[in-house]
C-alpha positions in Angstrom: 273.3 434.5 87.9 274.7 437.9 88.8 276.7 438.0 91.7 277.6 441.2 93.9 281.5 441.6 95.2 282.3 443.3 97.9 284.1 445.7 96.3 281.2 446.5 94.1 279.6 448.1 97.1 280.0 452.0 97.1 281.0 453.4 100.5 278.5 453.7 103.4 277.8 456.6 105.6 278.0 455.8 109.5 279.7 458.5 111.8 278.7 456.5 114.5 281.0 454.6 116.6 280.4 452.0 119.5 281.9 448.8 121.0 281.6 445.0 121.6 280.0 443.7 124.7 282.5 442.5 127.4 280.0 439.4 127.5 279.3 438.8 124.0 281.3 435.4 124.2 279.5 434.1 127.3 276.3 435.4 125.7 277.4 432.8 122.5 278.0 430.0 123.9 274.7 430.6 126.0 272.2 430.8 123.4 274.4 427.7 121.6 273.2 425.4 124.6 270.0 427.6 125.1 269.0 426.3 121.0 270.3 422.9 121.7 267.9 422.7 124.7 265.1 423.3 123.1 265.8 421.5 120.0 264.9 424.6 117.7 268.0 422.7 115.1 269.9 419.3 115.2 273.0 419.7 116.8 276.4 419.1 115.4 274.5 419.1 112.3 275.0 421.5 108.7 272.2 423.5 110.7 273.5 424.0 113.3 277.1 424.8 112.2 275.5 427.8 109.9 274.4 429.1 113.1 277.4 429.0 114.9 278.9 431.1 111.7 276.2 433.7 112.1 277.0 434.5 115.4 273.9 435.9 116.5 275.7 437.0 119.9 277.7 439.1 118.3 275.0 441.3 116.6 273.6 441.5 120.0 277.0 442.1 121.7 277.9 445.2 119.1 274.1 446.8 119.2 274.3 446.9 123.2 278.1 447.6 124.3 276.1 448.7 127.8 273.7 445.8 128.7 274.5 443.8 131.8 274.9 440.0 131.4 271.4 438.9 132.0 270.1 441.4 129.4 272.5 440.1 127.2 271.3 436.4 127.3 267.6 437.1 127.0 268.5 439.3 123.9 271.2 436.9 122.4 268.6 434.0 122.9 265.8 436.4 121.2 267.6 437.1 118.0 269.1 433.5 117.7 265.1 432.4 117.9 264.3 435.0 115.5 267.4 433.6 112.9 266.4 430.1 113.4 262.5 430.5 112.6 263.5 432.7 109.8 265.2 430.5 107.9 262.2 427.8 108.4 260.0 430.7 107.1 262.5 431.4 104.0 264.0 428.2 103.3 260.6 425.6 104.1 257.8 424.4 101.9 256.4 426.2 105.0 257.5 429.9 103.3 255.7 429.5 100.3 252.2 428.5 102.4 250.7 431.2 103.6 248.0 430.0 105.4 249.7 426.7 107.1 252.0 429.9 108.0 249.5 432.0 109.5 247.5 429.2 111.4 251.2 428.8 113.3 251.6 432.4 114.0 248.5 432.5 115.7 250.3 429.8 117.9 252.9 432.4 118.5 250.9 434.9 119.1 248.7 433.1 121.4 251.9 431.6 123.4 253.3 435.9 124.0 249.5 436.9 125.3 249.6 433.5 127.8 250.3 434.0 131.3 250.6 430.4 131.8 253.9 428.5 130.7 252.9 425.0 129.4 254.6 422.4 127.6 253.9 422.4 123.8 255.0 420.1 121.0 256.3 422.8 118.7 259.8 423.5 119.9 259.4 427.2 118.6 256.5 427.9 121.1 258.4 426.5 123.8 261.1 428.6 123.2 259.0 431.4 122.6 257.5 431.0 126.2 260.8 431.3 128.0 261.6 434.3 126.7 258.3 435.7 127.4 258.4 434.1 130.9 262.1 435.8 131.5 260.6 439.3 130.1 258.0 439.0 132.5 260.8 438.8 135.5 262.6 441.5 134.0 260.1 444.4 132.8 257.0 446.1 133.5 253.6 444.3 131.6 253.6 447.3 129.1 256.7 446.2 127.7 255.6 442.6 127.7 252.4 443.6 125.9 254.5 445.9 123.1 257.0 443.5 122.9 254.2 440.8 121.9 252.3 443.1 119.7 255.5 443.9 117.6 256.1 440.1 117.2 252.5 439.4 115.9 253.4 442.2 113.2 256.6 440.4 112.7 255.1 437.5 112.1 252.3 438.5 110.5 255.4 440.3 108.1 256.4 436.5 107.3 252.7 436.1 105.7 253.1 438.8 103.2 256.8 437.3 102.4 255.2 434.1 101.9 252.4 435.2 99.9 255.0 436.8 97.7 256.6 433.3 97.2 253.7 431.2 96.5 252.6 434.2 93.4 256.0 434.8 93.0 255.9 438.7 93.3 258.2 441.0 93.6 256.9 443.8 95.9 256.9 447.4 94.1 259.3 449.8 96.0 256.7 452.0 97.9 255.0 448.4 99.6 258.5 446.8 100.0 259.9 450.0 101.7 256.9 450.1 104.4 256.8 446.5 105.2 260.7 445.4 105.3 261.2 446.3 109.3 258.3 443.7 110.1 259.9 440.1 109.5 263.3 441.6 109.7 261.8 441.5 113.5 263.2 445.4 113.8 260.9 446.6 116.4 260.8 443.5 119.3 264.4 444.1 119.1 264.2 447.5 119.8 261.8 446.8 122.6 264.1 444.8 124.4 266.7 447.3 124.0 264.6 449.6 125.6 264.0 447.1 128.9 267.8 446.6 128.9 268.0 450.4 129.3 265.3 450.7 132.2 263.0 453.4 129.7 259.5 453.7 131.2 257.1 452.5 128.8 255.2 455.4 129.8 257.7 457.8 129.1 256.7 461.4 127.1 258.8 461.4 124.3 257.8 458.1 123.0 254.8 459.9 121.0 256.8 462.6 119.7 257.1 462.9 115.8 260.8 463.1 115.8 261.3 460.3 118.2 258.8 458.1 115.9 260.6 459.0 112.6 264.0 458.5 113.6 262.9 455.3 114.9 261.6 454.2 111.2 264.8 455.6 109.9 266.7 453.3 112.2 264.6 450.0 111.0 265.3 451.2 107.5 268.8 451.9 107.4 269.4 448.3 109.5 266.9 447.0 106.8 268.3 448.3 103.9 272.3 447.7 105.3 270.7 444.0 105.8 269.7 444.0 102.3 272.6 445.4 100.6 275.3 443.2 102.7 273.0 439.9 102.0 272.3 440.5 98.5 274.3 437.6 97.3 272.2 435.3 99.6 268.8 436.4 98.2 270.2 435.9 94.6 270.8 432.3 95.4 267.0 431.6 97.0 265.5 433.5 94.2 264.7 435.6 97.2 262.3 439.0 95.8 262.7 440.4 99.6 265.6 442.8 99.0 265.8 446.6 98.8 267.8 446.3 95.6 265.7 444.2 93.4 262.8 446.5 94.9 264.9 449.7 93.2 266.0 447.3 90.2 262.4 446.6 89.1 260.5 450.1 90.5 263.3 451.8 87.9 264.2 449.2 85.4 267.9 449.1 86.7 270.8 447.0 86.2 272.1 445.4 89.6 275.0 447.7 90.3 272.7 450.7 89.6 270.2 449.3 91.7 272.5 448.5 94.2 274.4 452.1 94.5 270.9 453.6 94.6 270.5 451.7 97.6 273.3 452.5 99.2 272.9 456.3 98.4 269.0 455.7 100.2 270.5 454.1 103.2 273.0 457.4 103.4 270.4 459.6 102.9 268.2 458.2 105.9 271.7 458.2 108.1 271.7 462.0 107.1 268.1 462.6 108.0 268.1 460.6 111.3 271.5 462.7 112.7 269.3 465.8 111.7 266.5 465.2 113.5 268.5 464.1 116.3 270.6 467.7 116.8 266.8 469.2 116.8 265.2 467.1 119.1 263.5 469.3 121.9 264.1 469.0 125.8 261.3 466.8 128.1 263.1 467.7 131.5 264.7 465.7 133.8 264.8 462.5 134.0 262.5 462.5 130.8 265.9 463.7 128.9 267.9 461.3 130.4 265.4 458.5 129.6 265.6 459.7 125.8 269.4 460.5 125.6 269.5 456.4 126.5 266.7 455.5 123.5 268.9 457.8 120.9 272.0 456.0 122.0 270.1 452.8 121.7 269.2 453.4 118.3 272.4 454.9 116.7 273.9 451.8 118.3 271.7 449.6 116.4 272.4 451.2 113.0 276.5 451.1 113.6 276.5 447.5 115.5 274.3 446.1 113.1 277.1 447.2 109.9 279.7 445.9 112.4 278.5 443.0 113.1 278.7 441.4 109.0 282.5 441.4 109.9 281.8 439.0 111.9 279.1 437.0 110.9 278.9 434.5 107.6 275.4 434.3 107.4 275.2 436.4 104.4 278.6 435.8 103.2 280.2 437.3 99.9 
């Protein structure tokens, strides 16, 4: 099996620069006993160690250098969720049954449109619930209602990935390239980056075209940086869901080929976001202020996101 080094990996554009959350440690060792109480893994276990080496804190901690504590937690819990039910959709017979997988995501789904919070068996929905439940107390029922509808594409995201499995296709580029940000679960982690920052669901800007794209060039160059730094891992699984195989198949390529080409798309998209961000027009007010905060949010996602595989051994070389 081909293996990628590190050093194999040509040089990526980012001339973006942030900083670590003064509460990223409280905000790991929160979710740590938020997971253990609702059982989403054994603890002490090989599970559960694996998820104390991805430290899913920190990719929260480095994305949002601004958040307040609280914010931190309910995001930090979020993407540990998101990690955890992941792997059970990767690694599980369940990933290679697409309909057993799509009779539970309507579970999900149903559990984010609830207003009640009951108890549940499934450990995932109860989880689920308590975040919804906390986003509630914390934002306006837009965001609550965006926030569900972008994890019912996520999920709906893991389908397709499964469906892929159980045929055993690898997705041609153009397909692969659309659909990656969905069970990556790019888009409810923006929208909780935009509660942390107080924008206005209703705000103006969120429908204009330059505000939209750079917002798909920021899910693909966190996408395709995901790919490219976790090749190794989807080597092992025999994983298809990878922007370099996509390249290495769509153009008959060797790995390293396939794997600069990647690199040189995710530069590329860095390029064309920064452009469109010196041209963005003025909204007034505190419209301009509300969009200076979503930029920000978004070029720290696409520089924490790089930062945080210094830390974190979930995709380790």
């Amino acid at each position: 099996m081909n293996r990628i080094r590190r050093s194999d990996i040509p040089e990526f554009y980012c001339p973006i620069e942030v900083e670590v959350n003064q509460y990223t440690d409280l905000a790991e060792k929160h979710s740590l006993q938020w997971v253990e109480k609702f059982g989403l893994i054994p603890g002490g276990g090989k599970e559960y160690q694996a998820l104390r080496a991805a430290k899913a804190a920190w990719c929260v901690g480095y994305t949002h250098p601004d958040a307040s504590v609280d914010d931190l937690y309910l995001m930090s819990d979020w993407i540990i969720w998101a990690f955890t039910y992941d792997d059970v959709c990767d690694a599980s017979e369940l990933g290679k049954n697409p309909e057993q997988l799509s009779l539970r995501h309507n579970q999900l789904v149903d559990a984010l449109n609830s207003a009640d919070v009951t108890a549940q068996e499934d450990n995932f929905l109860q989880a689920l619930q308590d975040i919804r439940q906390r986003l509630m107390q914390r934002t306006s029922k837009e965001w609550v209602e965006r926030f569900a509808y972008d994890v019912e594409q996520q999920v709906q995201g893991y389908v397709w990935e499964a469906t892929n499995r159980l045929e055993k296709i690898t997705p041609d580029l153009s397909t692969y390239v659309t659909l990656r940000p969905y069970p990556l679960a790019v888009f409810p982690c923006f929208d909780l980056t935009w509660v942390s920052k107080d924008i206005p669901a209703s705000s103006k800007f969120l429908k204009h075209i330059y505000v939209q794209k750079m917002t798909v060039m920021a899910g693909n160059y966190i996408g395709w940086t995901n790919d490219i730094l976790g090749v190794n891992r989807e080597l092992e699984e025999g994983n298809p869901h990878n922007i370099v195989m996509a390249l290495q198949k769509e153009y008959n390529l060797s790995l390293q080929a396939a794997l600069e080409q990647a690199v040189q798309r995710c530069n590329a998209e860095m390029k064309a976001f920064l452009h469109l961000e010196s041209h963005l027009p003025s909204f007034g007010g505190a419209e301009d202020v509300s969009l200076q905060d979503y930029v920000k949010g978004l070029r720290s996602w696409m520089r924490g996101h790089f930062d945080w595989y210094s830390q974190t051994r979930r995709y380790s070389f």
